[in-house]
C-alpha positions as CSV (number, residue, x, y, z in Angstrom):
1,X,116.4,114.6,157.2
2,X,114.6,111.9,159.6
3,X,112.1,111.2,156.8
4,X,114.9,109.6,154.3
5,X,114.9,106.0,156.1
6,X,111.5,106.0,156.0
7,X,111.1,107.2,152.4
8,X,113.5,104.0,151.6
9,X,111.8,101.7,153.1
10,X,108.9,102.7,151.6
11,X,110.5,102.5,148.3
12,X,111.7,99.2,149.2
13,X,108.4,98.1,149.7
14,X,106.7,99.3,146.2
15,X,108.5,96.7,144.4
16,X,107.3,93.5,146.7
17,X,104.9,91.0,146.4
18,X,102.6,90.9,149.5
19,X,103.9,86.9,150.0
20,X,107.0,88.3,150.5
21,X,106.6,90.7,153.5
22,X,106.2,87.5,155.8
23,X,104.1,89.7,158.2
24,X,103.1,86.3,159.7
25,X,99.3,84.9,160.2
26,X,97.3,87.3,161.1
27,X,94.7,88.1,163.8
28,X,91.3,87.3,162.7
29,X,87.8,87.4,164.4
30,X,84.3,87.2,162.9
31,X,81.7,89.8,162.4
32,X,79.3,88.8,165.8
33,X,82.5,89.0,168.3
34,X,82.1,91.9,170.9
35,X,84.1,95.4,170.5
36,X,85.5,95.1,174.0
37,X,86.6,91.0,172.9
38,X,88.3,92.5,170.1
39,X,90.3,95.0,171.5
40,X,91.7,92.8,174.3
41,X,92.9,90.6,172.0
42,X,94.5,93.1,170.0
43,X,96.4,94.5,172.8
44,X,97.6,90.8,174.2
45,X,98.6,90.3,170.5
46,X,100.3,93.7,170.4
47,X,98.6,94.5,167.3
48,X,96.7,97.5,165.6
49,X,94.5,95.9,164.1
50,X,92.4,92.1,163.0
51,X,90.8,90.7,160.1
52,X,87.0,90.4,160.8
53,X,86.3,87.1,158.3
54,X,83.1,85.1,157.7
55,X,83.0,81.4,156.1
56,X,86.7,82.5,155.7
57,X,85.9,85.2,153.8
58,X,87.4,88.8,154.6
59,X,84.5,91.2,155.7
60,X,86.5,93.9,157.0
61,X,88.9,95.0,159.1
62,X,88.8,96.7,162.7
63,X,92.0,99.0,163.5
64,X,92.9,101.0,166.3
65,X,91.8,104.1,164.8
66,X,88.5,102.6,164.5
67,X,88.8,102.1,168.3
68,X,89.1,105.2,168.8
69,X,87.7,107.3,166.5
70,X,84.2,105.0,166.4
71,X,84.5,103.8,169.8
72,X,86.1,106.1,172.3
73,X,82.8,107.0,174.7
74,X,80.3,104.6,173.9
75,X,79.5,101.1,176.0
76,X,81.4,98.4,174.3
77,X,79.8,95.3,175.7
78,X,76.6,95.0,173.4
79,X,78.4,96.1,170.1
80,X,79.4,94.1,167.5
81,X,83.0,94.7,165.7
82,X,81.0,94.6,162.3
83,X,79.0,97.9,163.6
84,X,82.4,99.6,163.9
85,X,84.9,97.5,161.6
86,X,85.8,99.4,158.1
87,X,84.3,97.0,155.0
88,X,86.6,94.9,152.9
89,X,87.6,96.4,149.2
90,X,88.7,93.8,147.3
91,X,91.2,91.8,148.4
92,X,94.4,91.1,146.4
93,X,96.4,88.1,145.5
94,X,99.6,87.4,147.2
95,X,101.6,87.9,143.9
96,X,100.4,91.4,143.8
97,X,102.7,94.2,144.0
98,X,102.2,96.4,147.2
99,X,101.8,99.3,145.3
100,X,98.8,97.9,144.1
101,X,97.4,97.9,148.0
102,X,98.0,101.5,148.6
């Protein structure tokens, strides 16, 4: 069915390293920048979702389902992305496998 090129892929994907998927640099913010801020940028970028980093430090991340599901309703302009943004688990070295991330 329509699910087998996306199982492959998938497969595919189990057996790189996470330097290897050259998703490019990506879109990072810190903890303090507004909601609204943050989800302009992630729709000039294109993106679903940023890096919220401190001292260069990943903090968490803020996705478009956080957007929504946190977000959707309320008055952005006074909120901070680290009120909404999901915390960081621990992050992985580039050598790891991307199973490892799932």
């Amino acid at each position: 069915g329509g699910d087998a090129p996306r199982r492959a892929r998938g497969a595919r994907l189990l057996g790189e390293h996470l330097d290897e998927l050259d998703a490019g640099p990506p879109l990072t913010v810190g903890p303090e920048t507004p909601v609204d801020v943050v989800v302009a940028r992630m729709q000039e970028a294109e993106t679903d979702c940023v890096l919220v980093t401190e001292d260069d430090r990943l903090v968490g991340i803020f996705t478009d389902r956080d957007a929504v599901r946190k977000a959707a309703g309320k008055p952005l302009g006074p909120c901070q992305v680290r009120d909404l943004m999901t915390p960081a688990r621990v992050p992985l070295p580039p050598a790891a496998p991307t199973a490892l991330d799932l």
